[in-house]
N, C-alpha and C positions, 0 to 999 in steps of 0.2 A: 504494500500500500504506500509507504513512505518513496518506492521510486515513482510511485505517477507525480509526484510534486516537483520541480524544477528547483532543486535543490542547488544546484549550481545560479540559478538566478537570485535566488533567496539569499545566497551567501555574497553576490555581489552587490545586494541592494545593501547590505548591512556593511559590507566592508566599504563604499561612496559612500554609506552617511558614516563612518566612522572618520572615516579620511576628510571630513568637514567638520570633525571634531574638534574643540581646543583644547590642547594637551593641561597635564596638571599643570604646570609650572605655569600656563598662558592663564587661567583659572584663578590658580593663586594671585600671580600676580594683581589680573583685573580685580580680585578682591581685595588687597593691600591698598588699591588706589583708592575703592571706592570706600574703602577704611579712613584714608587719610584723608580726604576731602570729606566727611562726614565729620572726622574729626574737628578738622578745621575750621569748618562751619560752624559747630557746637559752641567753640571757644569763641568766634567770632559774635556769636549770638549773645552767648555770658559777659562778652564784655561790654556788649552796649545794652545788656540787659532786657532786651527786646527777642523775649521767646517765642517767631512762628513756629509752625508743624517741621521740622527734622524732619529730614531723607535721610536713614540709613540703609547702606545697602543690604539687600537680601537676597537669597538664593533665585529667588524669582526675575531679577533683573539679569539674570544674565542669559544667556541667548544658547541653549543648546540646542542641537540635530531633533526632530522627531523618528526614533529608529527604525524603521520596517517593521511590519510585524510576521511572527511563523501564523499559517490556517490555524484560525481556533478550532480546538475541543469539537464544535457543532461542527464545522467546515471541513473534518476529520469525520464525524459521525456518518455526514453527509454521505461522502465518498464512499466512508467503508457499506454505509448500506445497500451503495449502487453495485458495490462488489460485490459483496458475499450474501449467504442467506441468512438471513435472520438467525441469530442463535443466540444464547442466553449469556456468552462473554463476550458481547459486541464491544460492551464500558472498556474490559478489557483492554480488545485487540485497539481499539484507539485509544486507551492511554499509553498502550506499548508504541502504537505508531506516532503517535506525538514525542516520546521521550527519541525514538530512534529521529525521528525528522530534530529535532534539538543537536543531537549528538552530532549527526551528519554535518547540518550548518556551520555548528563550532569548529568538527575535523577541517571543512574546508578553507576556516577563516583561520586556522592555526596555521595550516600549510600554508597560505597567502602574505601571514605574519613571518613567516621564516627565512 
């Protein structure tokens, strides 16, 4: 079941949005700044005593990838019930094929990391 899925397409959608990723350090960094200007606002504000609403940064300002996603669970169930006949491990045979379609992806994005 896990080869009817384009498993090699799957693994390149996630490796283009990895690859448009910002690394820790570019992360960090942008957090450091928006640390320091936050900061420096703050004190700006306390010294003329005139407290508007602070901007400090948070996790939500910063701009990550939205990832690809693998077939959900139903999207899986789907499939497997076009294949095979009804049978009482259906839950089963598609949590096994979701775990194998997982495994696959990773394999190919590890070998692409190397």
């Amino acid at each position: 079941m896990v080869a009817t899925f384009h498993v090699e397409q799957i693994a390149a959608r996630v490796q283009a949005t990895l690859a448009d990723t910002p690394s820790l350090a570019d992360v960090k960094t942008e957090l450091q700044h928006k640390l320091e200007n936050a900061r420096a606002q703050a004190e700006a504000m306390l010294a003329s005593l005139h407290m508007p609403e602070l901007h400090m940064p948070s996790l939500s300002d910063l701009h990550m990838p939205t990832m690809p996603t693998l077939p959900t669970r139903d999207e899986l169930k789907e499939r497997a019930a076009a294949m095979f006949v009804r049978t009482p491990s259906m839950d089963d045979i598609v949590d096994r094929a979701r775990q194998l379609l997982i495994e696959a992806v990773c394999a190919r994005l590890a070998v692409a990391a190397a």
